[in-house]
Backbone bond lengths (Angstrom), bond angles and torsions (degrees), N, CA, C in turn:
res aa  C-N    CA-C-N  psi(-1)  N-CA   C-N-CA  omega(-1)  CA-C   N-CA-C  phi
1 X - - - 1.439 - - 1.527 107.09 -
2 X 1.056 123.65 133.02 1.619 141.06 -159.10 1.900 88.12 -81.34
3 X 1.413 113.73 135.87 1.224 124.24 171.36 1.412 116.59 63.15
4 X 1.026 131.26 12.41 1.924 135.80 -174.47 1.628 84.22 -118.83
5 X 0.919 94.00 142.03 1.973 117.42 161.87 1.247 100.49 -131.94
6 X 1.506 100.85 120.13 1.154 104.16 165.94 1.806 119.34 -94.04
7 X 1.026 121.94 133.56 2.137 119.21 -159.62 1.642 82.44 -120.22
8 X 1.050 145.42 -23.76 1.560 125.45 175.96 1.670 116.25 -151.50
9 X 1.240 126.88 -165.95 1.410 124.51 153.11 1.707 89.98 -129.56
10 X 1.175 104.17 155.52 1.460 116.50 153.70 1.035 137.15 -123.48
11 X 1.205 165.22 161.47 1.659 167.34 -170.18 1.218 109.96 -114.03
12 X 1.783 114.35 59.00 1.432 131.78 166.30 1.532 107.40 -26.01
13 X 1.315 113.14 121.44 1.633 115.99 -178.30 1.015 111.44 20.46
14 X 1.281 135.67 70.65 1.534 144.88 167.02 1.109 144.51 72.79
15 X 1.722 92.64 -14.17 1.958 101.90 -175.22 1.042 124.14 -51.52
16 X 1.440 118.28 -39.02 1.306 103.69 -177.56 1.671 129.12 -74.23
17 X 1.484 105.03 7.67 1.447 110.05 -169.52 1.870 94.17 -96.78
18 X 0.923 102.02 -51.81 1.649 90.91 159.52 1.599 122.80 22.06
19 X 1.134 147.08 50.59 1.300 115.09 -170.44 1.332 144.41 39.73
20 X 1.708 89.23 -89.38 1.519 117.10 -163.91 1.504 104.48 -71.14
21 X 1.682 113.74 -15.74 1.506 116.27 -174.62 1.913 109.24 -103.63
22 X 0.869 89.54 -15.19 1.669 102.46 -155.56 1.709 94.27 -47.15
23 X 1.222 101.61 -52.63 2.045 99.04 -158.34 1.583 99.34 -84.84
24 X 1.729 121.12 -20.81 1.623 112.75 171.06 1.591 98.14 -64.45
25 X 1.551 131.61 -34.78 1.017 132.96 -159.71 1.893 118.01 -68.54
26 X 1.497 99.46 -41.81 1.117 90.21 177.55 1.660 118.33 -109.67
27 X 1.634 120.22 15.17 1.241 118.32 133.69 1.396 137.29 -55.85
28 X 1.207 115.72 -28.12 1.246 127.04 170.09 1.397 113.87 -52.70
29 X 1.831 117.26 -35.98 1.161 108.32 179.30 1.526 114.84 -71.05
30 X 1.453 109.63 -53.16 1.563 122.69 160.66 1.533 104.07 -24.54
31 X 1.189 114.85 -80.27 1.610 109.26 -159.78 1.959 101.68 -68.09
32 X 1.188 149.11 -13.48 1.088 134.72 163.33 1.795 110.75 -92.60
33 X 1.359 109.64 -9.87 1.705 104.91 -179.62 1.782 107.80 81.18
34 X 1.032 124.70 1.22 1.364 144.95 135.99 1.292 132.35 -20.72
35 X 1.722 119.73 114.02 1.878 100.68 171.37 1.677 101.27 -84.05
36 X 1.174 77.49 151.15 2.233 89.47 168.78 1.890 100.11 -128.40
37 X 1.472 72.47 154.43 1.634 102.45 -148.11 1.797 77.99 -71.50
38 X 1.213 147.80 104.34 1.324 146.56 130.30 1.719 131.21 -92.02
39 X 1.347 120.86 111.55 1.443 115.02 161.81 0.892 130.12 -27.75
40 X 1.592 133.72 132.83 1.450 101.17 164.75 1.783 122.15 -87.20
41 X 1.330 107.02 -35.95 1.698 130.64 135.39 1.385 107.24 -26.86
42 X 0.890 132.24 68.47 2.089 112.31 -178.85 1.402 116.65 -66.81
43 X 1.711 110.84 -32.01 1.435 110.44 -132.75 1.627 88.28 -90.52
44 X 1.231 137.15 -10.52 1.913 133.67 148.69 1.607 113.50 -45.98
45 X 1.100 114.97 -32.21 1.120 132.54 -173.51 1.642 112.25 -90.19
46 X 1.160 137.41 -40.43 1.585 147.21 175.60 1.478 93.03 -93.19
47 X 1.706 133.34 -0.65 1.130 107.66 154.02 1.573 117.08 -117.93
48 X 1.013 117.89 25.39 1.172 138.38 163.11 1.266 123.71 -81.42
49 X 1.054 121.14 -50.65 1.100 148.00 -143.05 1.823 100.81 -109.37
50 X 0.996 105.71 -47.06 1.526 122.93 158.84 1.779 106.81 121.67
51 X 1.487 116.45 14.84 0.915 107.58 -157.29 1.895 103.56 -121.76
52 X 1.532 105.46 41.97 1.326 111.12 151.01 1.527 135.93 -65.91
53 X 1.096 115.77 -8.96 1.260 124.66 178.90 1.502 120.47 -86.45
54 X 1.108 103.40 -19.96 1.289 117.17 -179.84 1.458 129.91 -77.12
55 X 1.047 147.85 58.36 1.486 135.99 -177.74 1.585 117.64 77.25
56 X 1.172 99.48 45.51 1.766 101.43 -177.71 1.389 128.14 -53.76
57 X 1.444 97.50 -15.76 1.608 104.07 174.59 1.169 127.90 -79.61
58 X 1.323 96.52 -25.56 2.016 130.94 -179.31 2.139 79.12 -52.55
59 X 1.177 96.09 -86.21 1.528 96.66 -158.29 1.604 118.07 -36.75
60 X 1.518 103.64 -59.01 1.486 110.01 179.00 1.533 104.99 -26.78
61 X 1.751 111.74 -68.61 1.243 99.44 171.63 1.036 168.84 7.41
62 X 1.722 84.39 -80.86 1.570 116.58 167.32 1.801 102.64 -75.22
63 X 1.125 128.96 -6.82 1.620 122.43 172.53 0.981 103.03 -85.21
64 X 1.438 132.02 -44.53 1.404 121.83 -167.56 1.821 103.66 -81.77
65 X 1.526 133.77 -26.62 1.184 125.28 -178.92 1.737 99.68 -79.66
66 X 1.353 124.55 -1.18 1.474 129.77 158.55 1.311 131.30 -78.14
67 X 1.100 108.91 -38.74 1.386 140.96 143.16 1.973 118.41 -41.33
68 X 0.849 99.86 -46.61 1.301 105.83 -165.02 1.870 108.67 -84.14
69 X 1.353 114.78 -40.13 1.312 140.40 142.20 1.378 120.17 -33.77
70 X 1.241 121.32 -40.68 1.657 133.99 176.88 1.702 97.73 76.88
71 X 1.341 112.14 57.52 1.455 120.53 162.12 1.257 94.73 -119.60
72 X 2.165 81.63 136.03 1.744 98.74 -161.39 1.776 95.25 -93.32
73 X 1.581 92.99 133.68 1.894 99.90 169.24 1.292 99.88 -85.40
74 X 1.624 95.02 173.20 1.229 120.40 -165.51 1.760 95.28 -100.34
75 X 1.664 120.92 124.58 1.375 98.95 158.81 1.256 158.55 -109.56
76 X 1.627 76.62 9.17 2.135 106.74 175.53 1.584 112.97 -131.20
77 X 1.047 120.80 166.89 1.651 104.83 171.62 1.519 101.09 178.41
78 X 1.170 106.54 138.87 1.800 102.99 171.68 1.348 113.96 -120.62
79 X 1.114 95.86 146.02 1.920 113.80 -177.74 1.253 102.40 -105.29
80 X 1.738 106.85 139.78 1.656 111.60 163.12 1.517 96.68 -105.40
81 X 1.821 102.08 126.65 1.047 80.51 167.85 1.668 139.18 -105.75
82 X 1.515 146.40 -138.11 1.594 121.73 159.16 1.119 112.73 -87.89
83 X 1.962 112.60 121.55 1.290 88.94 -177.57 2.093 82.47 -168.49
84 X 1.154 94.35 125.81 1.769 122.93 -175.09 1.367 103.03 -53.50
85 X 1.467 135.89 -72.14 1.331 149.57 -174.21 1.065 130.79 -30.36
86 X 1.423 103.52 -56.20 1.800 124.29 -166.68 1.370 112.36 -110.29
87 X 1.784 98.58 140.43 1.261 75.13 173.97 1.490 132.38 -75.79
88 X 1.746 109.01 -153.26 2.334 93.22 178.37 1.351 89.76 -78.38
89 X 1.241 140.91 -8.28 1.351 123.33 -159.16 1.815 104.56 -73.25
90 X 1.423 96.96 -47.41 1.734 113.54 -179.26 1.294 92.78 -89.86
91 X 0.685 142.01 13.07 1.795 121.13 -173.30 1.566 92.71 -110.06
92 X 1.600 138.44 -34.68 0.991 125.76 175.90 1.665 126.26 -37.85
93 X 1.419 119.02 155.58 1.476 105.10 -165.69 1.731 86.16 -123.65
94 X 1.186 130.89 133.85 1.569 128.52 168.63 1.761 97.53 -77.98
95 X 1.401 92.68 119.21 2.037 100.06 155.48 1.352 112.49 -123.14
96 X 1.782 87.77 78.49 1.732 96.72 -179.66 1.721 111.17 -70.95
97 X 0.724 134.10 141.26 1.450 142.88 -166.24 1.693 107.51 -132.66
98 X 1.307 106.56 135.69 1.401 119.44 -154.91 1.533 94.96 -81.06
């Protein structure tokens, strides 16, 4: 696309961790030369998101074949989440990751 740079992908509220999206998700970085926003910690993240139940091994996996690639994870990150009351300052959530 003429005039857009793209500098990352991200996994807007979680979709791309999804399963069925997860490995189109971080090809995308591959095929544009792109970092994508991956945990290296996931499982704060699949319970966040609500999607611990799902195939936890699936992901690990996919961290270590990320890993293996020499794509750098992410190892802290904060989420705002939706929320009327507070401001973004308090509304931020810490997902400190070990």
């Amino acid at each position: 696309m003429e005039g857009v740079s793209i500098i990352h992908i991200d996994c807007h509220m979680g979709v791309g961790f999804i399963p069925e999206l997860f490995e189109m998700y971080t090809n995308l970085g591959f095929e544009y030369n792109v970092p994508v926003l991956v945990p290296y910690q996931i499982k704060e993240i699949l319970n966040l998101y609500k999607l611990h139940a799902r195939e936890p091994e699936y992901y690990f996996n996919q961290i270590q074949s990320l890993q293996e690639k020499n794509v750098p994870l992410v190892d802290h990150f904060l989420i705002t989440p939706c929320f009327t009351r507070r401001t973004a300052v308090e509304g931020y959530i810490p997902c400190r990751l070990p």
